[in-house]
C-alpha positions, 0 to 999 in steps of 0.5 A: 068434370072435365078429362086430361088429355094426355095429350096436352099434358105430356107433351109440348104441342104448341111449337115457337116457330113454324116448320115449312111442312106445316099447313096454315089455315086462315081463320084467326085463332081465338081464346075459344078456338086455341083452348079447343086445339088442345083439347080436341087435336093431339098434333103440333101446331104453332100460331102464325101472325098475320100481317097487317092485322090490323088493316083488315076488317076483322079486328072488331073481334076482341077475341082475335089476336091477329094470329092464325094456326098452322097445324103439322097434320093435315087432316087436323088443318081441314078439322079446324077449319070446319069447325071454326070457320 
């Protein structure tokens, strides 16, 4: 069984727009990926479009959405990057 993160249900992580303070990463965002940002992370964060997209040679990836994460935290940043990298 699968806990609540308070987190996530109390409040509204996943802003509209980005903030200049916050820290783009660039690895793509991924069902997988965006699912794990709300259950591992508790910091805002917002999805970042990526232009040109389709130009690269990643869209292969049926998962990927052309969208990368920016995250408020730093340290949350790095984190993501580890992980999904």
């Amino acid at each position: 069984m699968t806990e609540l993160n308070v987190y996530t249900w109390f409040s509204n992580r996943e802003l509209n727009y980005i903030p200049a303070h916050f820290v783009v990463v660039d690895t793509l965002i991924t069902q997988e990926s965006k699912q794990w940002i709300l259950e591992k992370l508790t910091g805002r964060f917002c999805l970042v479009e990526i232009p040109n997209y389709t130009d690269l040679n990643i869209a292969s990836n049926p998962w990927a959405f052309g969208y990368s994460p920016a995250f408020e935290n730093p340290q949350e940043a790095t984190y993501f990057q580890l992980m999904w990298n």
